[in-house]
N, C-alpha and C positions, 0 to 999 in steps of 0.2 A: 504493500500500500504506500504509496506516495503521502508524505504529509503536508497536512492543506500550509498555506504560507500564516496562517496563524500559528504553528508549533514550529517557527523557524529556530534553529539555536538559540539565537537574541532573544527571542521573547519566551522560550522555554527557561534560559537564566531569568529574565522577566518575574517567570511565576514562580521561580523559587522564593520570591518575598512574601513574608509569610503576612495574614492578615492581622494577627496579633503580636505586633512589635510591643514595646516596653513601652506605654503611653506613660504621659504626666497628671497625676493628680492634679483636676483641676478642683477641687474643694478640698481643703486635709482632712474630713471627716469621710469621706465614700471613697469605696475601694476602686482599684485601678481595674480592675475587670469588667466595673459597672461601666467607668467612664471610658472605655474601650468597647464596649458593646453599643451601634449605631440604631436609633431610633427609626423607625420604618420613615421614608419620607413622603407616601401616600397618605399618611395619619395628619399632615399636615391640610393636607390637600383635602383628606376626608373631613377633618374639623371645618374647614371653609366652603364646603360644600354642602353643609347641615346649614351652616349660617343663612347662606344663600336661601337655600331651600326652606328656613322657619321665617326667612323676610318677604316669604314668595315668590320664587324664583321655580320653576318647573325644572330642577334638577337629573340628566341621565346619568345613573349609576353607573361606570364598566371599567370601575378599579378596585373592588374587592371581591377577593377569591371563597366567592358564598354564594352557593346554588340561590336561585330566587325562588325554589320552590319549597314551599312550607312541608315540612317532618310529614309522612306518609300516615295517614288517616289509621292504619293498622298500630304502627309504632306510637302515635301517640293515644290509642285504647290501652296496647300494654304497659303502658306509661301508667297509664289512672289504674290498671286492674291492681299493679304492684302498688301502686299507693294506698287502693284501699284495704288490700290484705296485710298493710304495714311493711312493706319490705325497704325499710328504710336504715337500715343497720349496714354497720360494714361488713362488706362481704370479705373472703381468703384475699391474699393482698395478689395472689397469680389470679385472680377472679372467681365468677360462678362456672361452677364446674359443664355446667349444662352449656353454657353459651361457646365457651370451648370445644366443649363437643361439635356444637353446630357451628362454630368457623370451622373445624376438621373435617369437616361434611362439607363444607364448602369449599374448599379447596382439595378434595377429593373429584367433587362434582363438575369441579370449574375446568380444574388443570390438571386429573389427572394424578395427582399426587398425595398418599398416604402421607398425615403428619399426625403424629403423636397429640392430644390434646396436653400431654404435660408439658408441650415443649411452647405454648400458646399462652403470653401473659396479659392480661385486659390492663389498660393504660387509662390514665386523665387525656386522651385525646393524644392526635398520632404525635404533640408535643412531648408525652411524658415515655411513649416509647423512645424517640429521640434521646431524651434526658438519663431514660435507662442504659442505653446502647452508648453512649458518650462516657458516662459513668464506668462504665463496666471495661472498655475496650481500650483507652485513652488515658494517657498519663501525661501530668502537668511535662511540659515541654516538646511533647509528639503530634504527630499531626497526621490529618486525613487532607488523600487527592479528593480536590469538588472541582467538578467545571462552574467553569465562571460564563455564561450568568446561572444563576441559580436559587433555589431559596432560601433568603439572608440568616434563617433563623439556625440553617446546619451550622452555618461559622457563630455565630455567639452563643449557642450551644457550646462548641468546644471553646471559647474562650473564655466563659463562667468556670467550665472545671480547668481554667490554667495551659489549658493546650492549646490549640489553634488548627486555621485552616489555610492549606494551599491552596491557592486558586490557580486552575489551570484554563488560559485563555481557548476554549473552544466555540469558534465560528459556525455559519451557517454549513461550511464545508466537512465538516463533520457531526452536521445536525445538532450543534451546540452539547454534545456527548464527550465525555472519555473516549478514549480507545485505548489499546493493548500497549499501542506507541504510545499514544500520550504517557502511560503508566510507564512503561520501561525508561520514556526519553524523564520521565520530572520523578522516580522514586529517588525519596533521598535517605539517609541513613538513619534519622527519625522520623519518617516515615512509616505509622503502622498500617494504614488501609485508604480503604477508598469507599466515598459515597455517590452511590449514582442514586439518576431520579427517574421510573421510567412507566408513566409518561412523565415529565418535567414538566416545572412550575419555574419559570413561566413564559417556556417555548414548546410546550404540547408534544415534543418530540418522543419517539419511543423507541427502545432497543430490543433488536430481535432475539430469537430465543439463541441464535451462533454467536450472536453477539456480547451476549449475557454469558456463554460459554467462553470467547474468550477474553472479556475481562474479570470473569472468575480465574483462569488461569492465571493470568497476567499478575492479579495479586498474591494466587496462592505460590505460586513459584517464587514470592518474595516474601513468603512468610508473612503475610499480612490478612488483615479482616476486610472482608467483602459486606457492603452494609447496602441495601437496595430501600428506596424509597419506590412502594408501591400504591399511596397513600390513592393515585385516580384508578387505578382498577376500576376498569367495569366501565368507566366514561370514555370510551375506545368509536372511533367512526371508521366504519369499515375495514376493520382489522381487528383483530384480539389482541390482548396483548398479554404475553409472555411472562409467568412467575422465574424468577430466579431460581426458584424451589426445583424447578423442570431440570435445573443442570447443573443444580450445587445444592447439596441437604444439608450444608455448612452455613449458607448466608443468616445473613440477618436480614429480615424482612420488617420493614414500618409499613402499618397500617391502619387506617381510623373506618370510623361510621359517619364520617363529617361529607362527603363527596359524594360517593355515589350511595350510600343509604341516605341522605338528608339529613344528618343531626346535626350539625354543625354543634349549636347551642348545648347539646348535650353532654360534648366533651367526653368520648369515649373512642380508644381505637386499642391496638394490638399491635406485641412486637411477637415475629415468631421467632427462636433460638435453637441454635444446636441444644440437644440434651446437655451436655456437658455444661450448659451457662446456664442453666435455668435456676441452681437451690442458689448460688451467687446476684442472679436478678433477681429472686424471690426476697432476698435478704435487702439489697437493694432500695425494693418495692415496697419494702415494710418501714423503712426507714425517713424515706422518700415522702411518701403521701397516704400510706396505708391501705388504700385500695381505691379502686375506680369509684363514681358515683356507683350509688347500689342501682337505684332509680331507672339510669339509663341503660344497665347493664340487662336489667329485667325486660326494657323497652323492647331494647336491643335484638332479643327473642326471636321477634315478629320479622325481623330482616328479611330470614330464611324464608319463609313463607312464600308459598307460590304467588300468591295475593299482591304480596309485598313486589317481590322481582318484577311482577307485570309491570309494575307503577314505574318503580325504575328504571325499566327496559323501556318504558315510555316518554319518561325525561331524557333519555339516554339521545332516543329519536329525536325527541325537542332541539339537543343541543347539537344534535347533528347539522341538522336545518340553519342551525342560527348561524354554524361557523359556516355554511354554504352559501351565505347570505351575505353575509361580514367579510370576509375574506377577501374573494373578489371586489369589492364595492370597494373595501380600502386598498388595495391593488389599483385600482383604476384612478383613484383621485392623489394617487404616486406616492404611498407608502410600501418599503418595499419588504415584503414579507417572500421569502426567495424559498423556505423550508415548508409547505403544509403541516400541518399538524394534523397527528393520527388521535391523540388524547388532548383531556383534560379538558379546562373550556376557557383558552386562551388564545393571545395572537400577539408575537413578539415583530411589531416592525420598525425598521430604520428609516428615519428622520430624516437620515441626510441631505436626502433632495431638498428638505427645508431650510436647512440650516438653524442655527441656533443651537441651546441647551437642551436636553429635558425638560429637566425641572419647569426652565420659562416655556417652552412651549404646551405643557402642560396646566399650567398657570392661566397661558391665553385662551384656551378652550374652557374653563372652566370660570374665569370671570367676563367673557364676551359670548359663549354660545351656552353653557351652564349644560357642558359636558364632562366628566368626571374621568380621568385614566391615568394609570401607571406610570413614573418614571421610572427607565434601566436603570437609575442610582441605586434602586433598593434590591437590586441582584448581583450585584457586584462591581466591578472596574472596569473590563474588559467591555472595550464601544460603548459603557454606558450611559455615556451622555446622548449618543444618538439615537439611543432604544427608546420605546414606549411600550407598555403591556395593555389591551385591551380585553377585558375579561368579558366574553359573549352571557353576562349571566341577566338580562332582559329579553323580553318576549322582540318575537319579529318587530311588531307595528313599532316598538321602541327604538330597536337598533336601527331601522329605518331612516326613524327622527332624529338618530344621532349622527346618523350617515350625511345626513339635509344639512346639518348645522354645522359638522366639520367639516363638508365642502365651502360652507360660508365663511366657517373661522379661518380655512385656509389664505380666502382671497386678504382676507382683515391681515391675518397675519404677514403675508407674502407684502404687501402693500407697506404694512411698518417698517418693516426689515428694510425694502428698497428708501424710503423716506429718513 
């Protein structure tokens, strides 16, 4: 494989700098790890977009990664059933035995693949998996390969527990992924593993199941841990997409109920483990937060459900539609999205025909057409100034409306710029 000119030497030394260099206290009372961990820069944008929106302003939402569809009519009856039979206590800190079960049934079902429900731990949301798998794998001064862009919360994860994250500059020329090369060309000597995202947040991109073979390789043949974020499972257009499980019974798998079951709010997912790491998370686990909500966990149930599936397999289709919609529409008004996306429900395109920042071009759409989206700042370094993320999480007739107005904020904007 030839590598694309983003992994040229120069900038492979590049991404040897690591994301958590030795910052300066900037208050003496709070720790350097807090003030090294980067504030989402959407949350900005989001706070001014409520503003907008309570002064009356007809606000389009398409910068937060939150299905628009409300918790599935099944999930939230087992929601109330566990409520009123009392099931509000903590549950084992690996979770309810039964719910385990039915993830093991479900990924039997899905992909093919026997897993153990002991090796299945229920999480505070695919956050506190993260926080277990960080915890557990990662020692202050070591560090995991992430392609850069990616989502910000893997690197301040490891820079809360003292480690950090390489960022490895990956382009559209390698569908903003890892590869085998990338891993061979940037392992460094503390160096213990690697995190992929697949599909990714927040370029929808996904890796196939030879792919997933060989950068399982590529790490174990460096002694290293393989960690997969699996979190959009199930949010796939016209393809499936691929468990790591299929070709390594070693990885680490992250996964929530937030994407495609609809909880978001409920704050529950799963990390699955080799056996060997599970009485080590479990101990962890207990330490950590003591167990998932009981609540959601009970809700949670009703996922499996044939019932349930239908619903999902139905938004699944919704958000199919919306990226066949959105895609080209921003392609044509000269955004340049060069990668399709097979998951998730995003769309990472480049700016540059525009010129400017992020940040302020994001800025401009949102206090002159009072449209809402992403700046690349909040996935990493690499082009991020000339990224923006658009999250398809509004119905058609909306993204429509939003399509109408960022052809008009273009001209506003394109006009300032020359003036």
């Amino acid at each position: 494989m030839t590598l694309p000119p983003s992994v040229s030497p120069a900038l492979a030394a590049t991404s040897a700098t690591l994301v958590s260099s030795s910052p300066k206290l900037a208050s003496g009372s709070y720790s350097a790890r807090s003030q090294a961990i980067e504030p989402f820069h959407v949350m900005a944008l989001l706070a001014r977009a409520n503003e907008l929106q309570a002064s009356g302003h007809d606000v389009i939402h398409l910068e937060i990664g939150e299905p628009d569809f409300v918790t599935a009519a099944p999930i939230i009856q087992a929601g109330q059933a566990a409520l009123a039979a009392g099931h509000t206590r903590y549950t084992a800190a690996r979770g309810l035995p039964q719910l385990r079960e039915a993830i093991s049934g479900f990924y039997q079902q899905r992909y093919g693949v026997q897993i153990d429900p002991r090796r299945i731990l229920i999480t505070p949301g695919g956050s506190g998996a993260l926080l277990l798998a960080t915890s557990l794998l990662v020692d202050p001064g070591k560090h995991w390969l992430m392609a850069d862009p990616g989502y910000p919360c893997n690197r301040h994860f490891l820079r809360l527990i003292e480690a950090s994250a390489q960022l490895v500059p990956a382009g559209p020329e390698v569908r903003y992924q890892l590869t085998p090369e990338l891993v061979s060309q940037c392992w460094q000597a503390d160096t213990v593993g690697a995190l992929i995202a697949s599909p990714a947040n927040p370029t929808g991109t996904l890796l196939k199941r030879e792919e997933l073979a060989a950068l399982s390789a590529a790490v174990r043949a460096r002694s290293g841990h393989l960690v997969v974020d699996e979190i959009y499972h199930g949010l796939t257009y016209g393809v499936d997409a691929a468990s790591v499980l299929e070709v390594d019974n070693e990885a680490f798998v992250l996964n929530s109920f937030s994407k495609y079951f609809g909880m978001t709010g409920w704050r529950l997912g799963w990390l699955l483990a080799p056996e060997a790491a599970v009485s080590e998370l479990e101990k962890l686990a207990q330490n950590l937060y003591i167990s998932a909500p009981s609540v959601a966990q009970y809700a949670a149930l009703a996922c499996f459900e044939p019932a349930s599936i239908a619903i999902f397999e139905e938004r699944r289709h919704a958000f199919a539609r919306r990226r066949d919609f959105l895609l080209p529409a921003l392609r044509e008004l000269g955004f340049k999205i060069t990668v399709e996306p097979e998951g998730a429900f995003y769309l990472y395109a480049d700016i540059s025909e525009f010129g400017g920042d992020a940040y302020a071009f994001c800025q401009h759409f949102l206090e002159t057409e009072y449209v809402a989206f992403t700046p690349g700042l909040d996935f990493g370094k690499y082009q991020a100034q000339q990224h923006v993320r658009f999250a398809y999480t509004q119905d058609l007739p909306r993204l429509q409306q939003a399509v109408d107005r960022i052809a008009r904020g273009l001209q506003t904007w394109q006009s300032r710029r020359v003036s």
